[in-house]
PQR file with spaces between the fields and no chain letter, atoms N, CA, C, O and H, PARSE charges and radii, in Angstrom:
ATOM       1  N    UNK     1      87.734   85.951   96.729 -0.4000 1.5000
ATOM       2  CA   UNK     1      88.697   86.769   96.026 -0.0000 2.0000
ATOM       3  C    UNK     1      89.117   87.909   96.955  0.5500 1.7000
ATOM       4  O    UNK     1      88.182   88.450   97.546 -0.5500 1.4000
ATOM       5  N    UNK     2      90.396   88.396   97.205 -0.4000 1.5000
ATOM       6  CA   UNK     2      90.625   89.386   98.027 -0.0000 2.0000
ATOM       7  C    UNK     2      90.476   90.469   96.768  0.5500 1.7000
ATOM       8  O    UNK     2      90.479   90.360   95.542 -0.5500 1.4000
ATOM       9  H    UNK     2      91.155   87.957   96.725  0.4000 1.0000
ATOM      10  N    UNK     3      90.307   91.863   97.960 -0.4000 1.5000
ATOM      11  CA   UNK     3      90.260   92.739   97.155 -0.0000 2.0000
ATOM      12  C    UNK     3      90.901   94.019   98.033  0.5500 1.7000
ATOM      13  O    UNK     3      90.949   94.007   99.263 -0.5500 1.4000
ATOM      14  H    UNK     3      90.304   91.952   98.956  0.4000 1.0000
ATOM      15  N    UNK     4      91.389   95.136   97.191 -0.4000 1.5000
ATOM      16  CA   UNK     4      92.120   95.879   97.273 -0.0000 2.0000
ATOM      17  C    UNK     4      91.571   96.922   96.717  0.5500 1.7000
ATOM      18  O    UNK     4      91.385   97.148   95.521 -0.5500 1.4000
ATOM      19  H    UNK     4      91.350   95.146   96.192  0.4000 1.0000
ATOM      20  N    UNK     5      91.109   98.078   98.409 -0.4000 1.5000
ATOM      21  CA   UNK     5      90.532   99.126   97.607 -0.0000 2.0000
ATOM      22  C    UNK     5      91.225  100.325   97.506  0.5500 1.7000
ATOM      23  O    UNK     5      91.814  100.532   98.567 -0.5500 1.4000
ATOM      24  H    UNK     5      91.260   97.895   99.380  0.4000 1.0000
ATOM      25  N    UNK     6      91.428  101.287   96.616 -0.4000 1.5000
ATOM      26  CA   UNK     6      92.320  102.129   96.728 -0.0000 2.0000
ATOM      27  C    UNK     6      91.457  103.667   97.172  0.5500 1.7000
ATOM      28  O    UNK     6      91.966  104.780   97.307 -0.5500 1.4000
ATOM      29  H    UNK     6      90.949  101.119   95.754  0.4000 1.0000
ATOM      30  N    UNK     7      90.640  103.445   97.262 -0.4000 1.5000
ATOM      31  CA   UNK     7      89.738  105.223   97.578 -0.0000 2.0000
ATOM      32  C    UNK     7      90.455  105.538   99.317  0.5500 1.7000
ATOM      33  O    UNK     7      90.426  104.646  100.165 -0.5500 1.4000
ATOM      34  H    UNK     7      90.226  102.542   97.152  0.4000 1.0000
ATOM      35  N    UNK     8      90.956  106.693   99.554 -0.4000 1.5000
ATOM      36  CA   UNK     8      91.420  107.376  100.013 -0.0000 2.0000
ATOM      37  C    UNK     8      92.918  107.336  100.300  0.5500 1.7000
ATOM      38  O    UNK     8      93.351  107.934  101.285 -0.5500 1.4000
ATOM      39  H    UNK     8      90.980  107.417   98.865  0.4000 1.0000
ATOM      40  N    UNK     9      93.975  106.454   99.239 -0.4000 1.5000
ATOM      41  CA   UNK     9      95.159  106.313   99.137 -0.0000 2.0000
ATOM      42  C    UNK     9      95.644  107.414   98.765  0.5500 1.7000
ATOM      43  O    UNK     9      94.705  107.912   98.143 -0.5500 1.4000
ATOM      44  H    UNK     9      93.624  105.968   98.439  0.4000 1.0000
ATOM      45  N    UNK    10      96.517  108.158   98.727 -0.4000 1.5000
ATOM      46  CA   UNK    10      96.998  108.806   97.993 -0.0000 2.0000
ATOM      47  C    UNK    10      98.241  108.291   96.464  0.5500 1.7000
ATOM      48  O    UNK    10      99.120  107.431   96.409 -0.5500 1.4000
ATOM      49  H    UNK    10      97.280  107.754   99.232  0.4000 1.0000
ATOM      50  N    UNK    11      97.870  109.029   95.711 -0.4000 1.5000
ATOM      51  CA   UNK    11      98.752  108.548   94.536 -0.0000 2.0000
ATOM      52  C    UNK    11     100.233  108.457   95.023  0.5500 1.7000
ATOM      53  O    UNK    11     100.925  107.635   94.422 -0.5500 1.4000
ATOM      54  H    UNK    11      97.155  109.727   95.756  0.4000 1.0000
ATOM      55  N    UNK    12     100.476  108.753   95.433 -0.4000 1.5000
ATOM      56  CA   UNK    12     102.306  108.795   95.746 -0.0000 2.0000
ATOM      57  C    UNK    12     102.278  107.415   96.629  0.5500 1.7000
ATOM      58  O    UNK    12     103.298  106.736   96.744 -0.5500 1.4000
ATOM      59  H    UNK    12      99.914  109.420   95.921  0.4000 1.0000
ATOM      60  N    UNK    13     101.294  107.125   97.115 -0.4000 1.5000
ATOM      61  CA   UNK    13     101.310  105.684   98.141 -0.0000 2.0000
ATOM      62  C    UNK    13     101.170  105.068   97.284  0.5500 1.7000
ATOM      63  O    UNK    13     102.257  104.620   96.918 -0.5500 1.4000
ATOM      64  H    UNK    13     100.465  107.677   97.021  0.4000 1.0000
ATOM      65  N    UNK    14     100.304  104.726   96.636 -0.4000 1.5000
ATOM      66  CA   UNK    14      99.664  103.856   95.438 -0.0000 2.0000
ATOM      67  C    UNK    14     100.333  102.284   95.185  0.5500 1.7000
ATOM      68  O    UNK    14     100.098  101.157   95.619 -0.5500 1.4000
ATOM      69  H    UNK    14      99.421  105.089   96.934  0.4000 1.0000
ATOM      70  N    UNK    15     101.454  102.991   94.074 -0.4000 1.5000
ATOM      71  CA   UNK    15     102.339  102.007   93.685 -0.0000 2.0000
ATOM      72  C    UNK    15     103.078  101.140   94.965  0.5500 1.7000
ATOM      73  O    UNK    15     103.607  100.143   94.474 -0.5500 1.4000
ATOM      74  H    UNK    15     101.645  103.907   93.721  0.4000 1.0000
ATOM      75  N    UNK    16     103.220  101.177   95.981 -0.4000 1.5000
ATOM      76  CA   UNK    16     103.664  100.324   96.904 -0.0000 2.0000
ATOM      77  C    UNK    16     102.933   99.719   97.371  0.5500 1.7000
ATOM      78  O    UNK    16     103.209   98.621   97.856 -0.5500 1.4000
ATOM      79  H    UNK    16     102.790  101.987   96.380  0.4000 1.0000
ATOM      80  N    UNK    17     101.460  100.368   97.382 -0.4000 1.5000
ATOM      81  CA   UNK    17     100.105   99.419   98.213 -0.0000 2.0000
ATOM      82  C    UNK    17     100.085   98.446   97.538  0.5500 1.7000
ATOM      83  O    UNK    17     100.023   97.414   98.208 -0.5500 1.4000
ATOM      84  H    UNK    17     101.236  101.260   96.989  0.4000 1.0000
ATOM      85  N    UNK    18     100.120   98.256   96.085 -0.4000 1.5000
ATOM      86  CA   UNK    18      99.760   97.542   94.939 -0.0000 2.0000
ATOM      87  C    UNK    18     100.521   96.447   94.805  0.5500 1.7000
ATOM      88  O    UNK    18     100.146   95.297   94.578 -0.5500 1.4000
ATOM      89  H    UNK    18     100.171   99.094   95.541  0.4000 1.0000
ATOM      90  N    UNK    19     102.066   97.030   95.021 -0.4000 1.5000
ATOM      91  CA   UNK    19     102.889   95.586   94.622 -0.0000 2.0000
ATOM      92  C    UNK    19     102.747   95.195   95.654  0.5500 1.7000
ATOM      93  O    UNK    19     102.391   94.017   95.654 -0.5500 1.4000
ATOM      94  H    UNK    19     102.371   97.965   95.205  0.4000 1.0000
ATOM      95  N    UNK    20     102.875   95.704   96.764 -0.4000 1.5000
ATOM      96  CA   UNK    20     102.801   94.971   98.450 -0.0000 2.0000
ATOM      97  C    UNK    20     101.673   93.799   98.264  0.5500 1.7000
ATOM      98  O    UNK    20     101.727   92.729   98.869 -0.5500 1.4000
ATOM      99  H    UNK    20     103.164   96.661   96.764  0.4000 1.0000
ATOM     100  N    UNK    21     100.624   94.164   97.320 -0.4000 1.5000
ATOM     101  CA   UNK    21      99.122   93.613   97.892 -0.0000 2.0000
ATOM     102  C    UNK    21      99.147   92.247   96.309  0.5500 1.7000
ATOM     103  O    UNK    21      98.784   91.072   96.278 -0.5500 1.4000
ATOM     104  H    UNK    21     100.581   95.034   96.829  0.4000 1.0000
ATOM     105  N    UNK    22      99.652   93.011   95.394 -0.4000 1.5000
ATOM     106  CA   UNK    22     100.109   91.662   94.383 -0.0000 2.0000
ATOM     107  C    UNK    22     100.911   90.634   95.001  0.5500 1.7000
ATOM     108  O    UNK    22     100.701   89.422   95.056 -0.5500 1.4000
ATOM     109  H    UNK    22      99.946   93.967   95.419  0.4000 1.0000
ATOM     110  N    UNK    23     101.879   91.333   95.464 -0.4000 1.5000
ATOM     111  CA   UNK    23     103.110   89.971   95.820 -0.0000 2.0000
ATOM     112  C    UNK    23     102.981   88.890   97.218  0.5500 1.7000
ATOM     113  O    UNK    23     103.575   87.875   97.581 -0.5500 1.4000
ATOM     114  H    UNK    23     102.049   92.318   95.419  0.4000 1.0000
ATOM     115  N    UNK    24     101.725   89.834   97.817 -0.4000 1.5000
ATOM     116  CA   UNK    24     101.483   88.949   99.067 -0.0000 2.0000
ATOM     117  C    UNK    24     100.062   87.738   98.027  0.5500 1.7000
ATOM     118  O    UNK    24     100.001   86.523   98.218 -0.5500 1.4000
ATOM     119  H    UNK    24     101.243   90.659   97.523  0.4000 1.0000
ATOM     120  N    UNK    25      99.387   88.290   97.304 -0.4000 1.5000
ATOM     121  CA   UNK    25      98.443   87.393   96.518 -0.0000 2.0000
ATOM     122  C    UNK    25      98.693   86.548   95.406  0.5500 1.7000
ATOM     123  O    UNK    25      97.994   85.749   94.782 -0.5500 1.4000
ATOM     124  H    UNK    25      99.436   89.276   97.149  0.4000 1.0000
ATOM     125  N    UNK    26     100.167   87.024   95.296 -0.4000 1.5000
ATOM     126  CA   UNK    26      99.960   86.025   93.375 -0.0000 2.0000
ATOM     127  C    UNK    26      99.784   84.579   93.859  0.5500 1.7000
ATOM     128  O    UNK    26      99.376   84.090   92.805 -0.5500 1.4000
ATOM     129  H    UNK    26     100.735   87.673   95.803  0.4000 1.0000
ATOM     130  N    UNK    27      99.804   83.894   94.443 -0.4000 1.5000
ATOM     131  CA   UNK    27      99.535   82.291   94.474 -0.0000 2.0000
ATOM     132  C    UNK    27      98.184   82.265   94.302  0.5500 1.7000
ATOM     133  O    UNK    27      97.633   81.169   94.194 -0.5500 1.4000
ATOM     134  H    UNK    27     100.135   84.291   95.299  0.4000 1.0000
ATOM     135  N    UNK    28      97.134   83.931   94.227 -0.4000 1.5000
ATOM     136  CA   UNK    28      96.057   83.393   94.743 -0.0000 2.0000
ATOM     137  C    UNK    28      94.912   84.179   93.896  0.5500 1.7000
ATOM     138  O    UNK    28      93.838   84.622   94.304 -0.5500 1.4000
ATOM     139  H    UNK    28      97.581   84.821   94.315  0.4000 1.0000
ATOM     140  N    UNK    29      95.486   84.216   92.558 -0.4000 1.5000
ATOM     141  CA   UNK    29      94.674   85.010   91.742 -0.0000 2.0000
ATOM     142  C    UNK    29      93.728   84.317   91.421  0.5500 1.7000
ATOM     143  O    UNK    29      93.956   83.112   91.531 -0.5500 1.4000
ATOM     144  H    UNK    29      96.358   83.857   92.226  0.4000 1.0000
ATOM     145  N    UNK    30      92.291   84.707   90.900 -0.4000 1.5000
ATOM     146  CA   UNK    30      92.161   86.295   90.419 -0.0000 2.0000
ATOM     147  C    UNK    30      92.129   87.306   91.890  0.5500 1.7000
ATOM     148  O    UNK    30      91.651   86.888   92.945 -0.5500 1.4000
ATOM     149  H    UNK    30      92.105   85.686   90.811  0.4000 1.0000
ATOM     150  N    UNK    31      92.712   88.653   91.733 -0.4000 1.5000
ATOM     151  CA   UNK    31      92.342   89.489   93.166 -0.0000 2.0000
ATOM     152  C    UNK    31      91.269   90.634   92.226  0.5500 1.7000
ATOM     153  O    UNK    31      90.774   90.461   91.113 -0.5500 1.4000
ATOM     154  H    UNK    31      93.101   88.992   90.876  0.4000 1.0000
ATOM     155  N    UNK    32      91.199   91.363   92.799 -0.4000 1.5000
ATOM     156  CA   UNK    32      90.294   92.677   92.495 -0.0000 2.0000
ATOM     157  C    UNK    32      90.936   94.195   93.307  0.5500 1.7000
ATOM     158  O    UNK    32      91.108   94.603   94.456 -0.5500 1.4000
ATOM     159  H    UNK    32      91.602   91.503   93.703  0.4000 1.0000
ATOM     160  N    UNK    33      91.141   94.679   91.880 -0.4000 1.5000
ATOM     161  CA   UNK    33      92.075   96.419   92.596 -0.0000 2.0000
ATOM     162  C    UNK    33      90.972   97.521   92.110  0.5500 1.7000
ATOM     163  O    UNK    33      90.819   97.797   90.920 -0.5500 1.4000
ATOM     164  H    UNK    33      91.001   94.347   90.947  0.4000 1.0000
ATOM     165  N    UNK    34      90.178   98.154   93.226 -0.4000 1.5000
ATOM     166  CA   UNK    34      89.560   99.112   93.292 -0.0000 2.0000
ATOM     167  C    UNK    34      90.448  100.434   93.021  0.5500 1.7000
ATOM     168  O    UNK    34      91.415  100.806   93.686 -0.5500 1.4000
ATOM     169  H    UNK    34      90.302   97.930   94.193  0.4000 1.0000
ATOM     170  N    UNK    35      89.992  100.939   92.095 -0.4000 1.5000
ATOM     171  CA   UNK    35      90.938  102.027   91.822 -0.0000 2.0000
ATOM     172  C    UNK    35      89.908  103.678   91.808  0.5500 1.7000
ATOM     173  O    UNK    35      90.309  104.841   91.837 -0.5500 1.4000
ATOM     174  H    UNK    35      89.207  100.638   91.555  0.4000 1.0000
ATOM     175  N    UNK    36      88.487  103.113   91.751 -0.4000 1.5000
ATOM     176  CA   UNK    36      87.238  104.816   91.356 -0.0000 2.0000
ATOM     177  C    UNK    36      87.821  104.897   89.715  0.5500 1.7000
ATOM     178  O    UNK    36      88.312  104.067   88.950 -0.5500 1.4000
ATOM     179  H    UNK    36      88.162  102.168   91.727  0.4000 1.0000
ATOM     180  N    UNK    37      87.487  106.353   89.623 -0.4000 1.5000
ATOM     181  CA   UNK    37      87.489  106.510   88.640 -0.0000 2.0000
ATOM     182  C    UNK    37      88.743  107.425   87.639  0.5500 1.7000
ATOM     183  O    UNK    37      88.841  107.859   86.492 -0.5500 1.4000
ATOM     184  H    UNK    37      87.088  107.026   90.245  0.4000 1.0000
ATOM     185  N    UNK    38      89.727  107.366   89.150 -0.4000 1.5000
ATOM     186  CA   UNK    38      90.671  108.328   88.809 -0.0000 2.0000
ATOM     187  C    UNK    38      91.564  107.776   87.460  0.5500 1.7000
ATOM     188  O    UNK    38      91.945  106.612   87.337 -0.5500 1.4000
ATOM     189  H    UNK    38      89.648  107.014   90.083  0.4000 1.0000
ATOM     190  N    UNK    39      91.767  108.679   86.649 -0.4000 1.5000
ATOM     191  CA   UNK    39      92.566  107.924   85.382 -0.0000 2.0000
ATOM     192  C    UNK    39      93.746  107.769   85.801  0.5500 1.7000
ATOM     193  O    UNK    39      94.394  106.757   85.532 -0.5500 1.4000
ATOM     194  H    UNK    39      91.457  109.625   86.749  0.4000 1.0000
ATOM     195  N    UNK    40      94.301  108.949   86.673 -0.4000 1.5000
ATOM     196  CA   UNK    40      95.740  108.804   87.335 -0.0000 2.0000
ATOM     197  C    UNK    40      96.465  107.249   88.366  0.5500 1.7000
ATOM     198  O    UNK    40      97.645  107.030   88.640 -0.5500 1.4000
ATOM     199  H    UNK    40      93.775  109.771   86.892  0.4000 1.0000
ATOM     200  N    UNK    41      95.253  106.435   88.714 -0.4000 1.5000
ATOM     201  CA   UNK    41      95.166  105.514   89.756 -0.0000 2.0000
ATOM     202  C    UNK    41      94.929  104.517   89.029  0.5500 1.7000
ATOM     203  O    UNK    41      95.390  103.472   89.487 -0.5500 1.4000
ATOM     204  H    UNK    41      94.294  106.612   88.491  0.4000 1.0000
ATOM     205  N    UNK    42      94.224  104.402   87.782 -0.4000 1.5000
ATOM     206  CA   UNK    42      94.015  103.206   87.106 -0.0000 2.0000
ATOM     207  C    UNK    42      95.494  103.106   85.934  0.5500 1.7000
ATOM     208  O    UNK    42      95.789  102.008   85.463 -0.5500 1.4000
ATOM     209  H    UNK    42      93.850  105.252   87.410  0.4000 1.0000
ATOM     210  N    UNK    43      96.337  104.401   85.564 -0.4000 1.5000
ATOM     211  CA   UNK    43      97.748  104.179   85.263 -0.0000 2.0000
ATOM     212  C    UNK    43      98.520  103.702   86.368  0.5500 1.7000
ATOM     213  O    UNK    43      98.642  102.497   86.149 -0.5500 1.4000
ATOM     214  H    UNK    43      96.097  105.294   85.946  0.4000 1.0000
ATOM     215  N    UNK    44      98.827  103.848   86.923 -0.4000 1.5000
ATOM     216  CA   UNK    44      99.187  103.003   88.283 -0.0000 2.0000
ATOM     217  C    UNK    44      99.398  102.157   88.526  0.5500 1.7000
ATOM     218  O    UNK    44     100.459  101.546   88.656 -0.5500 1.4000
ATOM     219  H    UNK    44      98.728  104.827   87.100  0.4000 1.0000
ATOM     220  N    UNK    45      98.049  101.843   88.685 -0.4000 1.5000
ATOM     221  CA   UNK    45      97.812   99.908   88.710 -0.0000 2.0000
ATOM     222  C    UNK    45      98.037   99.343   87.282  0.5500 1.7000
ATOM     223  O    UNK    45      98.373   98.214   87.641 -0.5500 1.4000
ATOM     224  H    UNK    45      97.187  102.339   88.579  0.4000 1.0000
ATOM     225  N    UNK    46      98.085   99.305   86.271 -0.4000 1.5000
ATOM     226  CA   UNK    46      98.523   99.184   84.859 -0.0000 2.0000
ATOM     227  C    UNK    46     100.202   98.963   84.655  0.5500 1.7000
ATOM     228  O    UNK    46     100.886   98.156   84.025 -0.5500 1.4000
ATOM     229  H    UNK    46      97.813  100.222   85.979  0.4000 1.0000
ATOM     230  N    UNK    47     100.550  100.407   85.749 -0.4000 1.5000
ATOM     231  CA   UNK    47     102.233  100.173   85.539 -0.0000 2.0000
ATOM     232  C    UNK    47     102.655   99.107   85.727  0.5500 1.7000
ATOM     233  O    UNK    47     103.348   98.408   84.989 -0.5500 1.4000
ATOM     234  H    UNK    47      99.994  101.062   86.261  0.4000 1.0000
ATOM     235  N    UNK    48     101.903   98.739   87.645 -0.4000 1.5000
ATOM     236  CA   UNK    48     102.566   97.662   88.592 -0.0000 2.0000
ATOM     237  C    UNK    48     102.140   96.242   88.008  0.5500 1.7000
ATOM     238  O    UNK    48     103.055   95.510   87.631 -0.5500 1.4000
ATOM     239  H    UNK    48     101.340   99.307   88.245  0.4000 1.0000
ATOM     240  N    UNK    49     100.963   95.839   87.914 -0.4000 1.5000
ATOM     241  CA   UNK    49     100.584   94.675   86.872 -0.0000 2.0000
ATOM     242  C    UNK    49     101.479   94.794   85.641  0.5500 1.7000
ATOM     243  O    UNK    49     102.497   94.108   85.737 -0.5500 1.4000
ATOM     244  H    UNK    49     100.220   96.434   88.221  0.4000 1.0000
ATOM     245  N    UNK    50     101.383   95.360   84.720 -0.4000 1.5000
ATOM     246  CA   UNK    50     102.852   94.584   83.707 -0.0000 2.0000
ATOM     247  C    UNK    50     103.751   94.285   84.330  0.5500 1.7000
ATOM     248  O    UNK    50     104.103   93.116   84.170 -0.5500 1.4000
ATOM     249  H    UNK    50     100.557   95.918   84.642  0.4000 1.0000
ATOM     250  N    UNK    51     104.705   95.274   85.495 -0.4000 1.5000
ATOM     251  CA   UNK    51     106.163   95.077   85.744 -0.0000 2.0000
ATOM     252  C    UNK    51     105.589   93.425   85.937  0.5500 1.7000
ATOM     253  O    UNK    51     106.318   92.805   85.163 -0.5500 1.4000
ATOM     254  H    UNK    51     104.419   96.224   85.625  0.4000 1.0000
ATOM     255  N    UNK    52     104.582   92.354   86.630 -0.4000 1.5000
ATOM     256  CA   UNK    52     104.293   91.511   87.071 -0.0000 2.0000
ATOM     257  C    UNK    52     103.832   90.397   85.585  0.5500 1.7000
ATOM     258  O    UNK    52     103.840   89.167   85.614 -0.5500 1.4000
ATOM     259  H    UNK    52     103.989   92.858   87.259  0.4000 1.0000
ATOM     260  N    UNK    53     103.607   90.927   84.858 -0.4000 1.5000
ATOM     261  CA   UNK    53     102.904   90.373   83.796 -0.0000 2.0000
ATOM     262  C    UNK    53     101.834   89.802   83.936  0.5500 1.7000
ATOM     263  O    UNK    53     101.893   88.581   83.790 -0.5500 1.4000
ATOM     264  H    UNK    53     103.601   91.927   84.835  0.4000 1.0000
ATOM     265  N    UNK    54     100.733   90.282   84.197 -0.4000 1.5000
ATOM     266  CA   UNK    54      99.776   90.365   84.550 -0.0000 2.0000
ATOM     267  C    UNK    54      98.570   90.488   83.649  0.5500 1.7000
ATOM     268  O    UNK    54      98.742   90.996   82.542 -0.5500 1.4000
ATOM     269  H    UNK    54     100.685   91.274   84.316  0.4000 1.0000
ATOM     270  N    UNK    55      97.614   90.161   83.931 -0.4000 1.5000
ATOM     271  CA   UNK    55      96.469   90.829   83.262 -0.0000 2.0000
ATOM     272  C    UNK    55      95.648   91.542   83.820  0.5500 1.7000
ATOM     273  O    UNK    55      95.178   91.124   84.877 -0.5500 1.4000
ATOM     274  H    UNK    55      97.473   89.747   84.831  0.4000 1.0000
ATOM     275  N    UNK    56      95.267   92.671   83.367 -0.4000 1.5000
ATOM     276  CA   UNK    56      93.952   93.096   84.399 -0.0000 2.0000
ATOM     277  C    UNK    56      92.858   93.752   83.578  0.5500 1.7000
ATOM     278  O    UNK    56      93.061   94.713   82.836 -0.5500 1.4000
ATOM     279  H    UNK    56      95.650   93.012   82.508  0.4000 1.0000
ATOM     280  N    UNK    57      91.721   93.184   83.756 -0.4000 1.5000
ATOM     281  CA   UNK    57      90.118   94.052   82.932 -0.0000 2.0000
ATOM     282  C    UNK    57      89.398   94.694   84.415  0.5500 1.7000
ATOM     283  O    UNK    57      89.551   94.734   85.636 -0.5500 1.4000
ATOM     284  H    UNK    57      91.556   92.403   84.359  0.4000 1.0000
ATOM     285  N    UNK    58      88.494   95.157   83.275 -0.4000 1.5000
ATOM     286  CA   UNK    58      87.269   95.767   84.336 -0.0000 2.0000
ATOM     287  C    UNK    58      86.603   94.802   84.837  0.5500 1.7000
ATOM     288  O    UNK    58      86.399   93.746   84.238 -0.5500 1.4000
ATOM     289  H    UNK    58      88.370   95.124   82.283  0.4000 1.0000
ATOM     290  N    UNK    59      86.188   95.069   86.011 -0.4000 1.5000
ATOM     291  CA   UNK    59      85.012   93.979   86.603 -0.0000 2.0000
ATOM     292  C    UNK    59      83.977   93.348   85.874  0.5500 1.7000
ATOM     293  O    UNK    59      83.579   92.207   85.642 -0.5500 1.4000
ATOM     294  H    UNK    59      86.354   95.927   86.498  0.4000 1.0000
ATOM     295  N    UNK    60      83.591   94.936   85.502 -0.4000 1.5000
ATOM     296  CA   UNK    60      82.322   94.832   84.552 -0.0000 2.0000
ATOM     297  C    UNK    60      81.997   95.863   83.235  0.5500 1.7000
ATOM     298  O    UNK    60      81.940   96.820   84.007 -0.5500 1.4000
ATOM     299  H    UNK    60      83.915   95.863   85.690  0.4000 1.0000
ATOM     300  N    UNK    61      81.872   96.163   82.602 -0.4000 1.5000
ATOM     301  CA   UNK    61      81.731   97.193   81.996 -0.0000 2.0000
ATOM     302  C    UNK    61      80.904   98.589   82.115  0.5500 1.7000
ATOM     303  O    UNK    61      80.810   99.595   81.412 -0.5500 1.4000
ATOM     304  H    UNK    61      81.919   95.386   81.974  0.4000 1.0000
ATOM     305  N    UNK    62      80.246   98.074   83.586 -0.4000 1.5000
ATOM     306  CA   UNK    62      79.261   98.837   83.955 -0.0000 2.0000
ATOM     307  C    UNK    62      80.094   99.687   85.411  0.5500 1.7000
ATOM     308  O    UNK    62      79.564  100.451   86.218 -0.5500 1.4000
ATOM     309  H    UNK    62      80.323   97.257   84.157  0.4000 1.0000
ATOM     310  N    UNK    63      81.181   99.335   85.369 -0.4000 1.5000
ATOM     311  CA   UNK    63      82.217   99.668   86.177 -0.0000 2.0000
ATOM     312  C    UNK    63      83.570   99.511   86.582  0.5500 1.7000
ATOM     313  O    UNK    63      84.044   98.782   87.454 -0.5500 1.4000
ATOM     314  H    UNK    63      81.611   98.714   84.713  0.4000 1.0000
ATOM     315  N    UNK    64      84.288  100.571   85.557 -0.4000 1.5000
ATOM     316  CA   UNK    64      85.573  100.931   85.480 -0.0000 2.0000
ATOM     317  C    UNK    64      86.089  101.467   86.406  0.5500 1.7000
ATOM     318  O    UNK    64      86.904  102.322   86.057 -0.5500 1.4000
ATOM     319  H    UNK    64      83.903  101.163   84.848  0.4000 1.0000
ATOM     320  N    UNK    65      85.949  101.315   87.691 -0.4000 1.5000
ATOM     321  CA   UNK    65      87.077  101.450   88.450 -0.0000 2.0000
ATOM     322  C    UNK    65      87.305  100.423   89.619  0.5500 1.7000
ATOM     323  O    UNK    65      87.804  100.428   90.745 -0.5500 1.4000
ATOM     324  H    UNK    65      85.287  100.621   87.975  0.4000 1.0000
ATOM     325  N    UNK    66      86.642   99.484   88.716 -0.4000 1.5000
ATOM     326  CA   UNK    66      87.466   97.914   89.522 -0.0000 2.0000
ATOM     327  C    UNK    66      88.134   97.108   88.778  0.5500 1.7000
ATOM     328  O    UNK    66      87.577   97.083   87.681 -0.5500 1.4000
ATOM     329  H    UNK    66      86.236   99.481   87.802  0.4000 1.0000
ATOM     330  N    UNK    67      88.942   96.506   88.792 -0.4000 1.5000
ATOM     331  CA   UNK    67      89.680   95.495   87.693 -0.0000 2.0000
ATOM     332  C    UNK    67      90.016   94.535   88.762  0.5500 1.7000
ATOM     333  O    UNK    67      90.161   94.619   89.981 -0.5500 1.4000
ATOM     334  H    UNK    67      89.395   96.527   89.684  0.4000 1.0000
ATOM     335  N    UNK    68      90.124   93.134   87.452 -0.4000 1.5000
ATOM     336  CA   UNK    68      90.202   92.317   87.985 -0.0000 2.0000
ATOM     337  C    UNK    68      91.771   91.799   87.373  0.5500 1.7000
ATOM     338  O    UNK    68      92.316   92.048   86.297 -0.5500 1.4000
ATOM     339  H    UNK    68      90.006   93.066   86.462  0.4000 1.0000
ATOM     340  N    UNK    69      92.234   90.961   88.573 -0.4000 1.5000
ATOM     341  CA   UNK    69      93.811   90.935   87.928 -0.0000 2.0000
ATOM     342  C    UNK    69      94.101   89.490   88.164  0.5500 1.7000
ATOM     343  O    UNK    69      93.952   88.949   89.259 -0.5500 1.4000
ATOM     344  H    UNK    69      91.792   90.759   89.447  0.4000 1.0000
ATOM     345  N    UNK    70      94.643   88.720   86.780 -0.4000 1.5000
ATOM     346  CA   UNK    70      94.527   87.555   86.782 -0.0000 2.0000
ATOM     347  C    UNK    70      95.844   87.190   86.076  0.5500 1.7000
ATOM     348  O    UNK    70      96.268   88.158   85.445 -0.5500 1.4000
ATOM     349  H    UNK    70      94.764   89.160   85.890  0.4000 1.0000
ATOM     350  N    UNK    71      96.859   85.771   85.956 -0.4000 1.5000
ATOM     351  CA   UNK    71      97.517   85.608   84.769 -0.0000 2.0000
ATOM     352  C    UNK    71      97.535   85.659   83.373  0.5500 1.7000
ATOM     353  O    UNK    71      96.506   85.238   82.844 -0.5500 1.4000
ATOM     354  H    UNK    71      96.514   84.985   86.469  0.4000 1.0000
ATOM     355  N    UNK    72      98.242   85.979   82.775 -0.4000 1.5000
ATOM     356  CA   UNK    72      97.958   85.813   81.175 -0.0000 2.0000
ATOM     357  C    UNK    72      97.816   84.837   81.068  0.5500 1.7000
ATOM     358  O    UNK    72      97.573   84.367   79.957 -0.5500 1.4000
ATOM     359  H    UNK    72      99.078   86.321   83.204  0.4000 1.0000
């Protein structure tokens, strides 16, 4: 599974890392978007996954600031 970590991105980068890193992977889901724990970074990735229609959960419940992003 590729994965995509976002700790030391800045938010204003964010949204371009994301679709850049969706649109080079969708043939090849599930991926994994490291986001920490920022609430600001996990809206973000939320925006760019719908515009995509997307799904995305937590990894685990034991850790919310990874999601995993798969088709509906």
């Amino acid at each position: 599974m590729n994965i995509l970590d976002l700790h030391g991105i800045k938010h204003k980068d964010a949204p371009n890392k994301i679709d850049t890193f969706i649109r080079y992977n969708k043939n090849n889901l599930p991926i994994e978007i490291i986001t920490g724990n920022s609430l600001d970074m996990q809206g973000i990735l939320k925006k760019v996954v719908n515009i995509y229609n997307l799904n995305m959960k937590p990894k685990s419940f034991m850790n919310l600031g990874s999601y995993i992003i798969n088709d509906n």
